[in-house]
C-alpha positions as CSV (number, residue, x, y, z in Angstrom):
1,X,104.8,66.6,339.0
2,X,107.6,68.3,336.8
3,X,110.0,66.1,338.0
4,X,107.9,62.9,337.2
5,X,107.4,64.5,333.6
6,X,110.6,64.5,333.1
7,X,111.7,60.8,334.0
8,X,108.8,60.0,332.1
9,X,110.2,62.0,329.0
10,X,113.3,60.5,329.8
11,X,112.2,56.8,329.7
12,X,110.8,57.2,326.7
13,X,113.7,58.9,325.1
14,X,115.3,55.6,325.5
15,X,113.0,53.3,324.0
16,X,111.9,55.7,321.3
17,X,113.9,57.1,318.8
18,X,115.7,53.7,318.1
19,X,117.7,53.6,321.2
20,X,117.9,50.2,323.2
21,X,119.7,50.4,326.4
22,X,119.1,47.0,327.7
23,X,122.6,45.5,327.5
24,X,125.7,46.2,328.3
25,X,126.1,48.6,325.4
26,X,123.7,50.7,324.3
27,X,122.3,49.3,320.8
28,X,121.4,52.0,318.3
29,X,119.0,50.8,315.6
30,X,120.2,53.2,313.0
31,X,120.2,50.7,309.9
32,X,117.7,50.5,307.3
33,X,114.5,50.1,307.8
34,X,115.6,50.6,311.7
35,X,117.7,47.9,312.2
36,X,120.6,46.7,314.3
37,X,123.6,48.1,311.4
38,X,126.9,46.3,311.0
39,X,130.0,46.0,309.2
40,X,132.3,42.7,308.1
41,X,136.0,43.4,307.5
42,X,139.4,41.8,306.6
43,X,142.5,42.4,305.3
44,X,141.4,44.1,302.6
45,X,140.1,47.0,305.3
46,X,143.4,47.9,305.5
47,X,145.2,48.7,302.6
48,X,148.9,49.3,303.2
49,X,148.0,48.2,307.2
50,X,145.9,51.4,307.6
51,X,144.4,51.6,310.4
52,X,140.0,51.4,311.2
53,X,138.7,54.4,312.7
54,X,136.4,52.5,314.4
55,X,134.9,55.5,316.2
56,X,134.4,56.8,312.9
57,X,132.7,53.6,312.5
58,X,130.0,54.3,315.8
59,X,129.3,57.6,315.1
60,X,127.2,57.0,312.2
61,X,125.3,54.0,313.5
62,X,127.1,51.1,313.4
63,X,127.2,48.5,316.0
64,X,128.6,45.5,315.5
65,X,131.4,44.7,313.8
66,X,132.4,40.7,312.1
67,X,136.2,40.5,311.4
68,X,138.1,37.9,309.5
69,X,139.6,35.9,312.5
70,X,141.6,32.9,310.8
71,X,141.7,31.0,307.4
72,X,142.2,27.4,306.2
73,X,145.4,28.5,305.0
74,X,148.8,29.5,306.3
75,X,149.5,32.7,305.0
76,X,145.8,34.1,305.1
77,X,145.5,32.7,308.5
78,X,148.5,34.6,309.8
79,X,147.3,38.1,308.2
80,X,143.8,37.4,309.9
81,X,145.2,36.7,313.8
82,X,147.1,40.0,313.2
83,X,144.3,42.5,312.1
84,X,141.6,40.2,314.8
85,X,143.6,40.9,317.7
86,X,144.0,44.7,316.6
87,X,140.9,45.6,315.3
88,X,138.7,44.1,317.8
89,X,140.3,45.8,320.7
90,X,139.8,48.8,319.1
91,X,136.3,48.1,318.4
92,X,135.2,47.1,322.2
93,X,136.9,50.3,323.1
94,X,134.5,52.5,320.3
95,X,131.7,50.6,322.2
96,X,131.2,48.0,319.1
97,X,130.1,44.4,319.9
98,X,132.3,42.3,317.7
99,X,132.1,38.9,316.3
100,X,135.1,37.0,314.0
101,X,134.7,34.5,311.3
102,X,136.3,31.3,310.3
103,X,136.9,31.2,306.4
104,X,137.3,27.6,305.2
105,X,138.2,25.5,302.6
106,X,137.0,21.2,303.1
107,X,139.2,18.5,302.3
108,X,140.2,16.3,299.5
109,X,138.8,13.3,300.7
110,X,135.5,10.8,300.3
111,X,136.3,9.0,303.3
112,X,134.2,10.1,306.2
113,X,136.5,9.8,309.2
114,X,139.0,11.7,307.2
115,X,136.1,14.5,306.5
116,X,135.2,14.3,310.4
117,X,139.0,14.5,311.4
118,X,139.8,17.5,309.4
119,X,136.7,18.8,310.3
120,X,137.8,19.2,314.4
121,X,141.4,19.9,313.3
122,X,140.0,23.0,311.6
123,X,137.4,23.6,315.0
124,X,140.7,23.1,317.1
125,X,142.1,26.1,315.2
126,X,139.2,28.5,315.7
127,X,139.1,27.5,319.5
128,X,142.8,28.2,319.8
129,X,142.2,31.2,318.0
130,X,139.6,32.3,320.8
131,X,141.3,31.0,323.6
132,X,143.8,33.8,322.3
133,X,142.1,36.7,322.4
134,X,141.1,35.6,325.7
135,X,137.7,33.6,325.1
136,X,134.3,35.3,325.0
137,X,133.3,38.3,327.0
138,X,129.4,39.9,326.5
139,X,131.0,42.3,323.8
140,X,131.1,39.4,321.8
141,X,129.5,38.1,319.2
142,X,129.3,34.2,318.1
143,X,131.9,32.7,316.0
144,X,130.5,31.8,312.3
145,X,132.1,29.6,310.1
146,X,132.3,31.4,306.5
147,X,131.3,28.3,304.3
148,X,131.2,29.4,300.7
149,X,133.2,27.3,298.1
150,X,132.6,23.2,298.1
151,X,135.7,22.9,295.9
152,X,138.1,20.6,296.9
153,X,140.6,20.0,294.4
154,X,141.7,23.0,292.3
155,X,144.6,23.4,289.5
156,X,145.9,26.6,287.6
157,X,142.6,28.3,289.0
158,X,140.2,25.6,287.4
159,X,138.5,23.2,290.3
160,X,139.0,20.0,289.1
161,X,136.5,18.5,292.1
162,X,134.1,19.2,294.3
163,X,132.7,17.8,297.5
164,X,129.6,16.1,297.5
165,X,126.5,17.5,299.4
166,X,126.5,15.1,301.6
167,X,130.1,15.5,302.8
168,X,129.9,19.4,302.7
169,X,127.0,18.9,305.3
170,X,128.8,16.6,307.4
171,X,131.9,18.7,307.6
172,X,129.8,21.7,308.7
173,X,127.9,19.7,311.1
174,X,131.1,18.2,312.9
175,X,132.8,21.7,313.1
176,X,130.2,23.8,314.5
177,X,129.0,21.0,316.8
178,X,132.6,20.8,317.8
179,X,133.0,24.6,318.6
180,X,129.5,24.4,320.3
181,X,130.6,21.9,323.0
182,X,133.3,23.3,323.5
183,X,132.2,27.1,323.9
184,X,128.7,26.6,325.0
185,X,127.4,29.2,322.1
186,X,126.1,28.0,318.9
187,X,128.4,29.4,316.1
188,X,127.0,31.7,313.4
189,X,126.9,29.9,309.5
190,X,127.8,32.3,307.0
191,X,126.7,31.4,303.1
192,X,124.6,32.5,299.8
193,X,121.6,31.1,299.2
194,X,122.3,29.1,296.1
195,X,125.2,27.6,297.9
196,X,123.2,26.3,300.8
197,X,120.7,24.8,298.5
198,X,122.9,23.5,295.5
199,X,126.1,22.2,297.8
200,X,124.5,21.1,301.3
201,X,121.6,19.2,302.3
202,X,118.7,20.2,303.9
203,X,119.5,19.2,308.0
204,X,117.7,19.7,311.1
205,X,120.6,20.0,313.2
206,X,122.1,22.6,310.8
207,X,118.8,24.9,311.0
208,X,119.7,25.0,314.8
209,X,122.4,27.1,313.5
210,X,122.2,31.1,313.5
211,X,122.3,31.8,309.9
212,X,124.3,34.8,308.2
213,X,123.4,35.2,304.7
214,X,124.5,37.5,301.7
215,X,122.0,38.3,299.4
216,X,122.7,41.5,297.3
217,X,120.2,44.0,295.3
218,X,117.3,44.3,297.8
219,X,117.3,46.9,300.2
220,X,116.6,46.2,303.7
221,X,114.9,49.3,304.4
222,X,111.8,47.8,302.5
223,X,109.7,45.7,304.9
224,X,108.9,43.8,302.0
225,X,112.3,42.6,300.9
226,X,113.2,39.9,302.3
227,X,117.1,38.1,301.1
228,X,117.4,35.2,299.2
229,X,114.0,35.2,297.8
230,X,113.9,33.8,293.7
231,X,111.0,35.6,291.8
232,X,109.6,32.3,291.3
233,X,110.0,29.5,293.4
234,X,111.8,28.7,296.8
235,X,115.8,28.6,298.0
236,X,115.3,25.3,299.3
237,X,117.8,24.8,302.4
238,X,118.3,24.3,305.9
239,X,116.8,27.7,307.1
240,X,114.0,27.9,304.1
241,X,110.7,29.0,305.8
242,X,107.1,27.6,304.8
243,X,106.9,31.1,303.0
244,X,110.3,30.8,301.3
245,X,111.6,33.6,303.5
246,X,115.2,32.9,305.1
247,X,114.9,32.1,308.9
248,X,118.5,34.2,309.5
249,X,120.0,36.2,312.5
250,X,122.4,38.5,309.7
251,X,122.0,39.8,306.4
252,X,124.9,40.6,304.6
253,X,122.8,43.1,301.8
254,X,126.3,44.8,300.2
255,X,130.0,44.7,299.2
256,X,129.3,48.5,298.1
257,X,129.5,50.4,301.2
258,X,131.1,53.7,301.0
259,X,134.4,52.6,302.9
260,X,135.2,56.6,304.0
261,X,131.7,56.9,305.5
262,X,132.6,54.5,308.0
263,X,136.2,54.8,308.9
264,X,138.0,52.6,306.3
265,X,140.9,53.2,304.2
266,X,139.2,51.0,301.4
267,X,136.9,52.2,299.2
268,X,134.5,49.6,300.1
269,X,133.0,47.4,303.2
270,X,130.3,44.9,303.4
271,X,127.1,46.0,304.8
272,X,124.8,43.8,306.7
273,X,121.6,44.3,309.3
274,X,120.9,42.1,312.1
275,X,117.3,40.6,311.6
276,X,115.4,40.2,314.8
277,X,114.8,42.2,318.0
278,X,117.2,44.1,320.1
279,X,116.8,41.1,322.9
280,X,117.7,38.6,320.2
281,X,120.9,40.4,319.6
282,X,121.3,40.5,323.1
283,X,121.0,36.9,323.3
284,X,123.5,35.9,321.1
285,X,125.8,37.8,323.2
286,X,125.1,35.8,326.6
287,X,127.2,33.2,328.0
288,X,131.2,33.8,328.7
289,X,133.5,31.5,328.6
290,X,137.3,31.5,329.6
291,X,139.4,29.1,328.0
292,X,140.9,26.9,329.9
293,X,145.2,25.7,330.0
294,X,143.9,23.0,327.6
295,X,142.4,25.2,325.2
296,X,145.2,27.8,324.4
297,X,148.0,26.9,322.0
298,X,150.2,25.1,322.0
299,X,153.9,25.9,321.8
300,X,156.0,23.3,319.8
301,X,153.8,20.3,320.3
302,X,155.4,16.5,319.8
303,X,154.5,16.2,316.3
304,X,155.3,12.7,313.9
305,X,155.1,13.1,310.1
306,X,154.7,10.0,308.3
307,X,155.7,9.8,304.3
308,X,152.2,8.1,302.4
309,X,153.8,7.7,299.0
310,X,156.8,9.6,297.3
311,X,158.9,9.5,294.4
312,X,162.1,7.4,294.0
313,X,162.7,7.4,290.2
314,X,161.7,10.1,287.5
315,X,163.2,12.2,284.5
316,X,163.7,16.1,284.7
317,X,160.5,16.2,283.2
318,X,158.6,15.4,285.6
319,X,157.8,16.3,289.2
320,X,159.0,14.5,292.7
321,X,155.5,13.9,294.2
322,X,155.5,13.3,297.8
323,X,152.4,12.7,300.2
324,X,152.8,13.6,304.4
325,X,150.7,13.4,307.1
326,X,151.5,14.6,310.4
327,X,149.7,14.1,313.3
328,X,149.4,15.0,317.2
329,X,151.0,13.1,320.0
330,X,147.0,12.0,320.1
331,X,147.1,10.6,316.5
332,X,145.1,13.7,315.3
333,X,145.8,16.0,312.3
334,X,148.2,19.2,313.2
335,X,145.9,22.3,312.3
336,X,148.7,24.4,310.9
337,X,152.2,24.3,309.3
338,X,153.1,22.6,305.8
339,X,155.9,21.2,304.2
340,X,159.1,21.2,302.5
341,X,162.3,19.5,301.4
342,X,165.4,20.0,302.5
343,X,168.6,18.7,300.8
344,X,171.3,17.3,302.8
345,X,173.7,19.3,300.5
346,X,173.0,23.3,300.6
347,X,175.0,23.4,297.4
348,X,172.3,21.3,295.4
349,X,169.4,23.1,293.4
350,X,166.1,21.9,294.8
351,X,164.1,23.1,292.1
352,X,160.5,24.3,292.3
353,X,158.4,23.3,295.4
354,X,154.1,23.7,295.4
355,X,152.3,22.3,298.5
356,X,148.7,21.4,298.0
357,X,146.9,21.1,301.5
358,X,144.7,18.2,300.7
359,X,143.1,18.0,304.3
360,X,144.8,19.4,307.8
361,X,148.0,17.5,308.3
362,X,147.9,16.3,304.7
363,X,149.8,17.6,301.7
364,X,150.9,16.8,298.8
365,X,154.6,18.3,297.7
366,X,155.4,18.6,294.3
367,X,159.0,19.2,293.5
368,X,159.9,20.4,289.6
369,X,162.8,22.0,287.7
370,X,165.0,19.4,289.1
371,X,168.4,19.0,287.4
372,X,169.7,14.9,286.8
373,X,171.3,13.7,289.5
374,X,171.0,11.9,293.2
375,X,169.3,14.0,295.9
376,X,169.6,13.0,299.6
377,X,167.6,15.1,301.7
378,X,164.3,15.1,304.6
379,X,160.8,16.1,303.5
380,X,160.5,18.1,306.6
381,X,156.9,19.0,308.4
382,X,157.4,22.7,309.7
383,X,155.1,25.2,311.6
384,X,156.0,28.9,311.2
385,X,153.7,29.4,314.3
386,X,155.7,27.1,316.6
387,X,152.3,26.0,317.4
388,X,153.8,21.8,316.3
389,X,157.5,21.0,316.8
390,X,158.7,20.3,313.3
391,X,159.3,16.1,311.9
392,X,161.4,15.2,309.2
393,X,161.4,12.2,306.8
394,X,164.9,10.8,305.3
395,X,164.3,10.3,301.3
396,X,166.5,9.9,298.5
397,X,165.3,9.8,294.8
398,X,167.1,9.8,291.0
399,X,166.3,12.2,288.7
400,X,167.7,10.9,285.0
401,X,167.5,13.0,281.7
402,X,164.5,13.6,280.2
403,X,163.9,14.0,276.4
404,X,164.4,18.0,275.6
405,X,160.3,19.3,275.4
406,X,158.6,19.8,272.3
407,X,158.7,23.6,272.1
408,X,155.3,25.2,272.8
409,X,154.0,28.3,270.7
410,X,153.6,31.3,272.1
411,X,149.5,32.1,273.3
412,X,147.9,34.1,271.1
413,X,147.8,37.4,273.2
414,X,144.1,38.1,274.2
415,X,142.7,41.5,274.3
416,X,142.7,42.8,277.7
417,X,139.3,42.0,279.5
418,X,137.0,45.6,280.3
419,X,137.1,46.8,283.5
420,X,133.9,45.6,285.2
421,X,131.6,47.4,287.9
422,X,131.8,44.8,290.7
423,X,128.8,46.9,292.6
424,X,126.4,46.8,289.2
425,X,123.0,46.1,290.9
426,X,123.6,46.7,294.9
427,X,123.5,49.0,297.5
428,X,125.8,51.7,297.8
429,X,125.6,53.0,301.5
């Protein structure tokens, strides 16, 4: 009879206390208001490439973990595969489950195909990006595509346009569906509120999405808080219950929390509880896949870069505007690299060079600075990731003397702007 007391006492110790032990790792509920607790990190995680204590990070409750796993963008992208392949080894081997998101920026375009096209290329990148890290195992989380700005065209930090709601919608639908057939798990959506009312439209087929939301200033360990509520009125999106409650899986509830407490060099981390049961969670962990040869990157793909317009004539007050695609050997956009012009004399000044990625495998080059003279040279698609072989274009252009500029007058120097408390009104955990 003792001994059956104590297997009793022991069962119960393991479904009491907020202990879960139904999967492979043991979930802890140790959040507020007794909830799954995780964390969301990036670069910034790591100032001077500190490292995570990510033990640190278990001991005082957490258990998952989402980490910035690749970018629209070159650079960003680059910084995120380093840190993903780091930190979420070292998570899985603190016992976290781990998940990585997919921050994106949408295209420059109204034209649908081109929306739908850059729409996989970007998928494409996020599957690589899996297949590298060796697909998903039952430590892992979903995928989620971080989908927070609609702006589209942007210059000296003012967006000049943004996509319409229809074509936001469409781009999200097309990549997660994309990552979904291919993987077999329904990605994770990542947004605010206002955003998914104000820049998408309401969808069906996005609702079948798990949704990830950040809401800030309620506290989670109130059972009546609930994100994303107005004080009057509805968020009317995708995942808007008939009670104006958010149907979501994640609640992101603060960029405030104490980044010592859980192992990070920075002195803050986002905070977030997962919002159904312990077998939910569980669920969004099932199904592995492996990638297959088809699905891991490739190493200096056949690529074709193609000059859409450029310049031929101009003055030295002006800018050498060229516009390059570059596409696949299967006619589809590259997912990374950018591009550049090289002149056929090293001796020659090539000025100023801005790329603006207008769409994958689109940019627009924008050459200033240049002195008068005859410039023979390639606009040359490149990849830094060897991912696409490089392609280069033959142009030659005139630059002839401008008029010397008006002088402008100096700006009128503004006061400097008073610091502001970026965690005024949230949690501080």
């Amino acid at each position: 009879m003792k001994r059956l007391f104590l297997l009793i006492t022991l069962c119960l110790s393991l479904v009491s206390n907020n202990v879960i032990a139904a999967g492979p790792l043991q979930l802890v509920t140790a959040g507020p208001g007794n909830r799954i607790h995780g964390v969301d990190i990036s670069k910034w995680q790591h100032p001077y490439d500190k490292p995570i204590n990510f033990e640190k990070m278990a001991k005082v409750g957490v258990r998952f973990v989402m980490i910035k796993g690749a970018d629209s963008q070159p650079l960003a992208d680059a910084t995120a595969k380093k840190h993903l392949i780091a930190d979420r080894d070292a998570a899985h081997a603190a016992g976290l489950y781990t998940g990585f998101y997919y921050f994106s920026y949408l295209p420059d375009t109204t034209v649908k195909a081109e929306i739908i096209a850059d729409a996989k290329a970007q998928a494409q990148k996020v599957i690589w990006r899996l297949g590298e890290i060796g697909g998903y195992t039952e430590q892992d989380l979903p995928v989620a595509l971080d989908l927070e700005t609609n702006c589209v065209r942007k210059i000296a930090g003012v967006c000049k346009k943004y996509a319409s709601r229809s074509q936001v919608s469409l781009w999200a639908k097309t990549w997660l569906a994309t990552v979904t057939e291919k993987t077999n798990r329904k990605p994770f959506i990542y947004s605010y509120p206002n955003f998914l009312q104000s820049a998408m439209s309401r969808s069906k087929e996005l609702a079948q999405y798990p949704l990830w939301i950040a809401a800030y200033g309620k506290h989670p360990a109130e059972p009546a808080n609930h994100p994303g509520m107005k004080s009057v009125g509805c968020y009317a999106h995708s995942w808007t219950k008939a009670d104006c409650t958010a149907d979501y899986q994640i609640w992101q509830y603060t960029s405030c929390g104490k980044g010592s407490k859980y192992g990070v060099a920075s002195s803050r981390i986002d905070l977030n509880v997962f919002g159904g049961s312990e077998e939910k969670f569980y669920a969004l962990t099932k199904g592995v896949w492996q990638p297959d040869a088809v699905d891991l990157l490739p190493f200096n793909e056949t690529t074709t870069a193609t000059l859409i317009s450029g310049a031929s004539t101009l003055t030295t007050n002006d800018s050498a505007d060229f516009v390059v695609d570059a596409v696949r050997p299967d006619g589809t956009p590259v997912v990374t690299g950018s591009v550049r012009f090289l002149s056929a004399d090293s001796l020659i000044k090539t000025g100023v060079q801005d790329v603006i990625r207008s769409a994958s495998g689109r940019w627009t080059l924008k050459i200033s600075g240049l002195e008068a003279g005859s410039y023979v040279g390639f606009v040359e698609y490149f990849d830094e990731s060897n991912t696409h072989a490089s392609s280069v274009i033959p142009v030659m252009f005139e630059v002839t003397q401008g008029p010397t500029p008006t002088p402008k007058p100096s700006p009128t120097k503004k006061p400097a702007p008073q610091p502001v408390d970026a965690c005024a009104g949230q949690i501080r955990n």
